[in-house]
Backbone atoms as SQL, in Angstrom:
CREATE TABLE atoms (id INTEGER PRIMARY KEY, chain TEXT, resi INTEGER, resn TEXT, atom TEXT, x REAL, y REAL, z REAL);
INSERT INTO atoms VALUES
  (1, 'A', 1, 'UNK', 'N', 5.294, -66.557, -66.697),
  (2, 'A', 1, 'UNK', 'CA', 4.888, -65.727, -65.578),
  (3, 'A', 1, 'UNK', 'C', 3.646, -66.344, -64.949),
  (4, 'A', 2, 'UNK', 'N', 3.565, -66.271, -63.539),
  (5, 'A', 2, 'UNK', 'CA', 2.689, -66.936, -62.948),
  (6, 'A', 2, 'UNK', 'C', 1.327, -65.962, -63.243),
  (7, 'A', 3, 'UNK', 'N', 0.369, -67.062, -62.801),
  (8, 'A', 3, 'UNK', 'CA', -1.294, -66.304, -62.716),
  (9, 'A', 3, 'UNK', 'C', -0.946, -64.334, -61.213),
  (10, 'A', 4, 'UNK', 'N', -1.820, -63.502, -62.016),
  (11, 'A', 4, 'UNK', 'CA', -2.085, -62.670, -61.074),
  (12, 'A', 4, 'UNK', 'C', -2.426, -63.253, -59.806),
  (13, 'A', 5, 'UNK', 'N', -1.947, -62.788, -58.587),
  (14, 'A', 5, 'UNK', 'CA', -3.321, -63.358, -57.146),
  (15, 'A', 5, 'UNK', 'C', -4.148, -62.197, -57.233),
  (16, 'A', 6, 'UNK', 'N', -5.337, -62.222, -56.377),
  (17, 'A', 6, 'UNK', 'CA', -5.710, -61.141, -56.174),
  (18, 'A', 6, 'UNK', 'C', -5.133, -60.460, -55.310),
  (19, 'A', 7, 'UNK', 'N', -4.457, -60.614, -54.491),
  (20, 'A', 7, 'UNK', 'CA', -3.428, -59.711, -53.784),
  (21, 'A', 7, 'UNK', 'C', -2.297, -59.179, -54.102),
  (22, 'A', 8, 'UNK', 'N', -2.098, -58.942, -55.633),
  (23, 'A', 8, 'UNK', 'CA', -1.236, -58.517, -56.237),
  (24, 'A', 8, 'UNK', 'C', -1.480, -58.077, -57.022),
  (25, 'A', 9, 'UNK', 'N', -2.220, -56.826, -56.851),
  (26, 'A', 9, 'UNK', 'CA', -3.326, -55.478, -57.368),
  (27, 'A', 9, 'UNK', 'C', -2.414, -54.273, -56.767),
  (28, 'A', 10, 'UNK', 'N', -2.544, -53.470, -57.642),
  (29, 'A', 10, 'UNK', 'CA', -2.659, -52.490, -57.131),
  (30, 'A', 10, 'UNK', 'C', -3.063, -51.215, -58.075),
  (31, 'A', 11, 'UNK', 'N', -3.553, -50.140, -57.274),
  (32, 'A', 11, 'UNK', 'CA', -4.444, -49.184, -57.914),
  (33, 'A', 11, 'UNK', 'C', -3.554, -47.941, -59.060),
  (34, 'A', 12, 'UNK', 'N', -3.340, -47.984, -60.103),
  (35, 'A', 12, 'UNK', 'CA', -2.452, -46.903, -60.766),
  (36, 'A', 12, 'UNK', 'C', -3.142, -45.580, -61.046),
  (37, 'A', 13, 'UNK', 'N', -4.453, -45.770, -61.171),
  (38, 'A', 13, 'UNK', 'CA', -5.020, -44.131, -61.359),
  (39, 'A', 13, 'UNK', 'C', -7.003, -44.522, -61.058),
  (40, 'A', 14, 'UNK', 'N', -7.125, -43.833, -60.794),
  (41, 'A', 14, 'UNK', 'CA', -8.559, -43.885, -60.372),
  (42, 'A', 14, 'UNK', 'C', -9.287, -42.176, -60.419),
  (43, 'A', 15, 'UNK', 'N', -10.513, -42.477, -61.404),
  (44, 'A', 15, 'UNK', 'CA', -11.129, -40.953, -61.592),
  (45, 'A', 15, 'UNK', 'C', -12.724, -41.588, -61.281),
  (46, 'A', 16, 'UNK', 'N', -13.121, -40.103, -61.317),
  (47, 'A', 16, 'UNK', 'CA', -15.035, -40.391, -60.972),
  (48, 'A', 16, 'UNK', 'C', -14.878, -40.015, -62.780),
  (49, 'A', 17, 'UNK', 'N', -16.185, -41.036, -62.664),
  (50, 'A', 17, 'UNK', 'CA', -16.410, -41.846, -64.144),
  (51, 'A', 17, 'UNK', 'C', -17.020, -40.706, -64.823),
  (52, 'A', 18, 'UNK', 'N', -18.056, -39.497, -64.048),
  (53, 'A', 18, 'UNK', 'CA', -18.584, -38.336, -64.427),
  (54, 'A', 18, 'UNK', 'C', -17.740, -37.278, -64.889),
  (55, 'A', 19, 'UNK', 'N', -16.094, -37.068, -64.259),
  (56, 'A', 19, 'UNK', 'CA', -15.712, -36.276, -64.259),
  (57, 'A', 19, 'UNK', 'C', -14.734, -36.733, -65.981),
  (58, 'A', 20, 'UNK', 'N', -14.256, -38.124, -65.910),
  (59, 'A', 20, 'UNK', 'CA', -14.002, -38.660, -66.985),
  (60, 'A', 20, 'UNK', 'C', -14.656, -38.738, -68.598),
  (61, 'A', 21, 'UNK', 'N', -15.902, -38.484, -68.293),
  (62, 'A', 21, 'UNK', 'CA', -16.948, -38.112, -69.857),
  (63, 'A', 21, 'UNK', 'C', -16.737, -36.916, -69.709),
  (64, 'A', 22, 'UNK', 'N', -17.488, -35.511, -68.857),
  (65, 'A', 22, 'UNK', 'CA', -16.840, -34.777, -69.240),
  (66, 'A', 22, 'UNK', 'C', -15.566, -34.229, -69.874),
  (67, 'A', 23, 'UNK', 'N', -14.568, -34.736, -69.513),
  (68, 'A', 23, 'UNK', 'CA', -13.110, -34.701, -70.059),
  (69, 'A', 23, 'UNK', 'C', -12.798, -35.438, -72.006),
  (70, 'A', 24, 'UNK', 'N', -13.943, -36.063, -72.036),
  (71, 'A', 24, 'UNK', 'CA', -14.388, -37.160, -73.362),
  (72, 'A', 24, 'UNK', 'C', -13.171, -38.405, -72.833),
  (73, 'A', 25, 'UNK', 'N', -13.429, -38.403, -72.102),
  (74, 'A', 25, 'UNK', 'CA', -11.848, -39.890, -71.965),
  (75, 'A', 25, 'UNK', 'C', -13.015, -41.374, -71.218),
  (76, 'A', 26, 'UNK', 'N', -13.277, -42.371, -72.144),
  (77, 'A', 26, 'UNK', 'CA', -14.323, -43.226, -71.536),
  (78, 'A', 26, 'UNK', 'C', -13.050, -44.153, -70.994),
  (79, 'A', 27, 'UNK', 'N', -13.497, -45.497, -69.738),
  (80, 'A', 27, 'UNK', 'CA', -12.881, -45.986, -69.100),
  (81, 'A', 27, 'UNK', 'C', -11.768, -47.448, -70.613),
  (82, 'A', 28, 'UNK', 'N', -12.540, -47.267, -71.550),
  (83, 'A', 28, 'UNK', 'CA', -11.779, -48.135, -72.854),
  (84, 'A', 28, 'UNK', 'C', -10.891, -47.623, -72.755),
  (85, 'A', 29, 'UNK', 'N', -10.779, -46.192, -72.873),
  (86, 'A', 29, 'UNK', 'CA', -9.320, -45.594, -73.507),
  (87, 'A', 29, 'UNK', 'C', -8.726, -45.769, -72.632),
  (88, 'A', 30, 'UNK', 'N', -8.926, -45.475, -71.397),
  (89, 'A', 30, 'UNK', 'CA', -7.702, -45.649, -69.995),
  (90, 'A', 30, 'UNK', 'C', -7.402, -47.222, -70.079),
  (91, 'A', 31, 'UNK', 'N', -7.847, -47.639, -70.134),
  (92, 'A', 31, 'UNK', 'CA', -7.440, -49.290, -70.298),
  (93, 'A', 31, 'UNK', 'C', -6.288, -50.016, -71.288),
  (94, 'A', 32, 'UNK', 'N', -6.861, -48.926, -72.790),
  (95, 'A', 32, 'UNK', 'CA', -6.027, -49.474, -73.650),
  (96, 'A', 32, 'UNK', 'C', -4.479, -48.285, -73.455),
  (97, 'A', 33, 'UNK', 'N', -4.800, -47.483, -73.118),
  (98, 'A', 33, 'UNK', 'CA', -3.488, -46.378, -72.197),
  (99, 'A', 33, 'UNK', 'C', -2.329, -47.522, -71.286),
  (100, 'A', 34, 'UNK', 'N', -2.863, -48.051, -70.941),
  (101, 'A', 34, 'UNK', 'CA', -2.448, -49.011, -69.542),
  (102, 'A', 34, 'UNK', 'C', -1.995, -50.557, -70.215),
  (103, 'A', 35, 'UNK', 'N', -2.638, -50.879, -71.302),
  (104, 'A', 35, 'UNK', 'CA', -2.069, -52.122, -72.068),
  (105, 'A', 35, 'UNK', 'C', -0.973, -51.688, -72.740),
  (106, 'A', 36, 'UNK', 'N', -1.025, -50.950, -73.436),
  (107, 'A', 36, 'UNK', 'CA', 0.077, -50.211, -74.078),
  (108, 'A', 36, 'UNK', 'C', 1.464, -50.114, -73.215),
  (109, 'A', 37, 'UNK', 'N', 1.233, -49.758, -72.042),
  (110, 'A', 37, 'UNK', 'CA', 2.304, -49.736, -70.989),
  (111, 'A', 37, 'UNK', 'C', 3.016, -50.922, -70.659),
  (112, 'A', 38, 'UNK', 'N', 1.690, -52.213, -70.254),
  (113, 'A', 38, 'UNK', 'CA', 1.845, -53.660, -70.187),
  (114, 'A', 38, 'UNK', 'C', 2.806, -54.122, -71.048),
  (115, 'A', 39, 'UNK', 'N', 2.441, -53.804, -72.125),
  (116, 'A', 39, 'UNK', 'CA', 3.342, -54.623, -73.047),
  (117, 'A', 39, 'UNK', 'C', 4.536, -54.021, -73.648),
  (118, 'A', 40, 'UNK', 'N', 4.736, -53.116, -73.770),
  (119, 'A', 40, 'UNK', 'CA', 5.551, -51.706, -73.573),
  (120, 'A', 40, 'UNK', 'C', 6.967, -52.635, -73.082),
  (121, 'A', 41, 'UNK', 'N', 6.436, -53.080, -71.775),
  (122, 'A', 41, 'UNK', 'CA', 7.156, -53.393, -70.663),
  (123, 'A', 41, 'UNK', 'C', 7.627, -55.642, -71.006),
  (124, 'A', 42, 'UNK', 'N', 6.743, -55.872, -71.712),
  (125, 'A', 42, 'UNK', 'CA', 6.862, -57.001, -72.646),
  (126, 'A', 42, 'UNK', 'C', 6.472, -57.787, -71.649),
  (127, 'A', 43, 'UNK', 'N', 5.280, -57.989, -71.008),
  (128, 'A', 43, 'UNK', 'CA', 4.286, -58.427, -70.136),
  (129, 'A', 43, 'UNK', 'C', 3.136, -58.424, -70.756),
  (130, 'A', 44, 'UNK', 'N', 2.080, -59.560, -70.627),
  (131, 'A', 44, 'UNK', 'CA', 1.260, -59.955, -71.336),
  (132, 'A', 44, 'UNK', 'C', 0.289, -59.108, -70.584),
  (133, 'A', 45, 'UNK', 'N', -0.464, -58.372, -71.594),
  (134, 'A', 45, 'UNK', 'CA', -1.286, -56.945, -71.145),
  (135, 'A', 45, 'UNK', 'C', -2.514, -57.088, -70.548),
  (136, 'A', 46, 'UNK', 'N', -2.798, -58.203, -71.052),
  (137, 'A', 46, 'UNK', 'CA', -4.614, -58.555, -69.975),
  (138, 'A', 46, 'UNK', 'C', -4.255, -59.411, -69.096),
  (139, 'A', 47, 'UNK', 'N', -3.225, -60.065, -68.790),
  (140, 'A', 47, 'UNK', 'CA', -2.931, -60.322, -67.648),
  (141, 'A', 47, 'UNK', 'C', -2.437, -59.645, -66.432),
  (142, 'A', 48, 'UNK', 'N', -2.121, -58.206, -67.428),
  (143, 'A', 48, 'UNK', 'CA', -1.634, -57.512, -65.596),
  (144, 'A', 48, 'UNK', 'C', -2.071, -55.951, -65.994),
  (145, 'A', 49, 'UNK', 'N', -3.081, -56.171, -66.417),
  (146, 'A', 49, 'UNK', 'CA', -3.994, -54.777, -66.033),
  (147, 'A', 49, 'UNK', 'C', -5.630, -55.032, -66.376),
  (148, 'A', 50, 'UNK', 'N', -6.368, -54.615, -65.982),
  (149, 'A', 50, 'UNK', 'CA', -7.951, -54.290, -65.234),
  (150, 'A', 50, 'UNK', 'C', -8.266, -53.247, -64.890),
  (151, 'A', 51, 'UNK', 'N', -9.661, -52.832, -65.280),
  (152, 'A', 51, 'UNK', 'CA', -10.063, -51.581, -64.950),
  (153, 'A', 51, 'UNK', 'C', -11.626, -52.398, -64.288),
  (154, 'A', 52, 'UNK', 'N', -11.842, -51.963, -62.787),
  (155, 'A', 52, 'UNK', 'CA', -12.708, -51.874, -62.384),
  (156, 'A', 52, 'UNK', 'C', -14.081, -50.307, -62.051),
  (157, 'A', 53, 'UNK', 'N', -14.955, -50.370, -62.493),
  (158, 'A', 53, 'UNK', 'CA', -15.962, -49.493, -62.303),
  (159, 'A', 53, 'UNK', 'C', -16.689, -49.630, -61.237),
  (160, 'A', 54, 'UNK', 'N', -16.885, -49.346, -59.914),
  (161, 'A', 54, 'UNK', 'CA', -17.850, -49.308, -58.801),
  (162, 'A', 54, 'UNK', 'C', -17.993, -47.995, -58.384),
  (163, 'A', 55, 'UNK', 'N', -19.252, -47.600, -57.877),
  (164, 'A', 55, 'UNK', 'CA', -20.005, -46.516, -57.578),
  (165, 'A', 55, 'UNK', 'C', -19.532, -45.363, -57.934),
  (166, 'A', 56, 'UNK', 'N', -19.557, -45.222, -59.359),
  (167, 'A', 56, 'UNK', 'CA', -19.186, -43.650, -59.980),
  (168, 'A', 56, 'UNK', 'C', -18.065, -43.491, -60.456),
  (169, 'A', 57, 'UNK', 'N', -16.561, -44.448, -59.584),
  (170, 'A', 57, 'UNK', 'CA', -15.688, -44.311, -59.845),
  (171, 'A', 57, 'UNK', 'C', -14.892, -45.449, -60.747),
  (172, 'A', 58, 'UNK', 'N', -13.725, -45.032, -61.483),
  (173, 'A', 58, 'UNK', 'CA', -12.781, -45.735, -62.418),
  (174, 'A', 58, 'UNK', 'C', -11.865, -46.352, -62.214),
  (175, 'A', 59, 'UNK', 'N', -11.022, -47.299, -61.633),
  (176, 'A', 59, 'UNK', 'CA', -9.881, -47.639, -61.204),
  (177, 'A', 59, 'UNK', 'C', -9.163, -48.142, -62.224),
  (178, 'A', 60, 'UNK', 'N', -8.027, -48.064, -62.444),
  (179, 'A', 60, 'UNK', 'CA', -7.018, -49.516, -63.431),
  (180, 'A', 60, 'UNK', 'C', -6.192, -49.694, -61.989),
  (181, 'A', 61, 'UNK', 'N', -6.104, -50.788, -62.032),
  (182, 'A', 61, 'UNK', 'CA', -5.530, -51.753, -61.236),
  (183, 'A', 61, 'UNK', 'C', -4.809, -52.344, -62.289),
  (184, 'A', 62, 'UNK', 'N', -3.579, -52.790, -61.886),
  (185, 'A', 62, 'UNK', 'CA', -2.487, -53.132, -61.965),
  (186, 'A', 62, 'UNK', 'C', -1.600, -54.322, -61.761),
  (187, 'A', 63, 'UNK', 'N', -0.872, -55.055, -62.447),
  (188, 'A', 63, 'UNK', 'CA', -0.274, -56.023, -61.413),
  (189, 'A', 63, 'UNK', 'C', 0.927, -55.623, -61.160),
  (190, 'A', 64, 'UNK', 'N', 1.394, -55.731, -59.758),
  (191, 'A', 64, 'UNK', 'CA', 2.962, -56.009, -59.060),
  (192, 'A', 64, 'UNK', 'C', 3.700, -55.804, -60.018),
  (193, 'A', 65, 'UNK', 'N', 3.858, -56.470, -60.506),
  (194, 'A', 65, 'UNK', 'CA', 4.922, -57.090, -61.917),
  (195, 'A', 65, 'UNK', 'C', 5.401, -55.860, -62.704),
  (196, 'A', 66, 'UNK', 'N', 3.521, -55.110, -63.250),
  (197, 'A', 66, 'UNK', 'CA', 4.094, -53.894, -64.160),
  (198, 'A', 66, 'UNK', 'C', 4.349, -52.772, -63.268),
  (199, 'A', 67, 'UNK', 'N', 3.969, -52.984, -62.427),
  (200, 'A', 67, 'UNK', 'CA', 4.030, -51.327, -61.174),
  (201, 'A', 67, 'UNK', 'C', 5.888, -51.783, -60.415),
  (202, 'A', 68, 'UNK', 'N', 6.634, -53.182, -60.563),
  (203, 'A', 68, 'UNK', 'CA', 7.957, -52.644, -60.500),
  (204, 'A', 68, 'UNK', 'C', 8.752, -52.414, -61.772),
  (205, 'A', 69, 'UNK', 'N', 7.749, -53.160, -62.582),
  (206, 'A', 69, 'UNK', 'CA', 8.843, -52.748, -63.865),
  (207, 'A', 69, 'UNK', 'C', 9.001, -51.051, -63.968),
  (208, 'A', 70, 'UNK', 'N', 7.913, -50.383, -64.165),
  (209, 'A', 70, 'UNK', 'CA', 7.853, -48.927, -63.939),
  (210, 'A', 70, 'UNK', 'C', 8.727, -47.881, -62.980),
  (211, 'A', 71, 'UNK', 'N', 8.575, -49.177, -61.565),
  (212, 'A', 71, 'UNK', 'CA', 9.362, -47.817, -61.000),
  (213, 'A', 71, 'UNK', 'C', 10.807, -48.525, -61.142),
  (214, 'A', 72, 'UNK', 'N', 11.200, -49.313, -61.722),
  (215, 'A', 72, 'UNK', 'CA', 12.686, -49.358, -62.017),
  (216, 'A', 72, 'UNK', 'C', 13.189, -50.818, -61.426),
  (217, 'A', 73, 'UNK', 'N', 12.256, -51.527, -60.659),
  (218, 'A', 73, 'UNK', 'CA', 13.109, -52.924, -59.905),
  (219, 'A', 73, 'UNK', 'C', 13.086, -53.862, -61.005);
């Protein structure tokens, strides 16, 4: 499987990082939630998922790859 581009992101869930401790869920666990899926799917898991943190908020980003395996292509 080829390298990620960066244009072949995309966003699967995104929370405010405040509202996420309250809940006790830190941005590790959503990550390893999301590898689990990766490979699940028998795709190499740090290659097609990332969790970025900027201003408050949580993203996992995604690659292409696992976001069609998911919805079925």
């Amino acid at each position: 499987m080829p390298a990620v581009r960066d244009d072949e992101w995309t966003v699967a869930e995104s929370y405010a990082l405040a509202d996420m401790e309250e809940q006790g869920v830190s941005p590790k666990w959503l990550e390893g939630k999301w590898l689990n899926v990766a490979e699940d799917m028998a795709l190499i898991p740090e290659n097609n998922v990332r969790v970025v943190e900027e201003d408050g908020v949580v993203r996992v980003e995604v690659s292409t790859y696992l976001m069609e395996c998911m919805r079925g292509f």
